[in-house]
N, C-alpha and C positions, 0 to 999 in steps of 0.2 A: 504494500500500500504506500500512496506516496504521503510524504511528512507533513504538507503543509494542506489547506482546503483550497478548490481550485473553484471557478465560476466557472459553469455550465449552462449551457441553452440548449434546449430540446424540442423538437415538434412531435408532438402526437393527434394521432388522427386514425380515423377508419370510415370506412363506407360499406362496412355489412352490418346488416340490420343484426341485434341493436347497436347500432352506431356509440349514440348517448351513453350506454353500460358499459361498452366495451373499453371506452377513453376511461370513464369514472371506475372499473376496474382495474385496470392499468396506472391510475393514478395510486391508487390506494397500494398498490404492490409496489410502486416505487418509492411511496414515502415508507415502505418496512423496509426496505435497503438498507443494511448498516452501512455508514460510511455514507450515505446520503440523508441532503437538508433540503427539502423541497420550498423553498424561498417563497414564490408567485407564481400567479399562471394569470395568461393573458383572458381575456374574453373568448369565447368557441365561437367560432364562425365556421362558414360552410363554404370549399372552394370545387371546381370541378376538376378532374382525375389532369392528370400530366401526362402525357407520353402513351399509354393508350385510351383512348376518350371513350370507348364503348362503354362504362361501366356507370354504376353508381356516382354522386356525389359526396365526398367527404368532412365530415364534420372533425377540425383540427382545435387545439389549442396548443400556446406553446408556452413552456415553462421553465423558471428559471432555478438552478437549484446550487447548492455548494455539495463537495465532496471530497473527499479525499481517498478515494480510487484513483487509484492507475486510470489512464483512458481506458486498455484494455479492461483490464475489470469492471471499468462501468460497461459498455459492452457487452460484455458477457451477462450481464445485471439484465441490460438492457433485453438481448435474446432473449434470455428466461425470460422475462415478463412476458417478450412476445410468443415465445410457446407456449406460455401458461393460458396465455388469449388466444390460443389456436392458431397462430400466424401460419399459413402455407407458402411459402414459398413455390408456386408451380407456375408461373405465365410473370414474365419480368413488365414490371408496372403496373401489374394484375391487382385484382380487388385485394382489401383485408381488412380482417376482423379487425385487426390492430397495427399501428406501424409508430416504432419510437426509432426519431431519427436525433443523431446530434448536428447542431446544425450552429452552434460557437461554443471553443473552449478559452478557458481563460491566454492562453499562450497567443490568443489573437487569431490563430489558424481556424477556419473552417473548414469543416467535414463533411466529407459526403459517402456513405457507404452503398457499395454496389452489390 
């Protein structure tokens, strides 16, 4: 684990029905994280899909938190939540029950996981 707490930004979001449960699930399993502070989350808003358009629209919020995890560790945090929410990985930019992205770490760098 790393020594100090680091500032984290995150998007969450999903477009399978229930949308609403699925984020409000996911959130709840991210504040039992040890080693994670769930700081604020933005307002949910509803945007439509990226990259393949045929599907549902997505209900996101995005949240800010402290941690002191490793990047990988939180990651790893991160998957589990999303197979705890059934995330499939099967069709790239395909629907999902749940999707936790990191999307700024304190080091200034943005991420994007493919």
């Amino acid at each position: 684990m790393a020594s100090r707490e680091e500032r984290v930004y995150l998007s969450v979001g999903s477009n399978i029905h229930p949308r609403v449960q699925n984020i409000q699930q996911a959130l709840s399993r991210l504040r039992a994280v040890n080693g994670v502070n769930v700081i604020d989350e933005s307002h949910w808003y509803e945007t439509q899909p990226w990259g393949k358009r045929d599907q549902a629209n997505f209900y996101n919020v995005s949240v800010s938190l402290t941690t002191n995890l490793t990047p990988e560790e939180l990651l790893d945090e991160l998957h589990t939540i999303e197979q705890a929410g059934h995330r499939q990985r099967l069709v790239h930019w395909g629907p999902r029950t749940i999707d936790l992205d990191i999307i700024f770490g304190a080091t200034g760098k943005s991420t994007q996981r493919r």
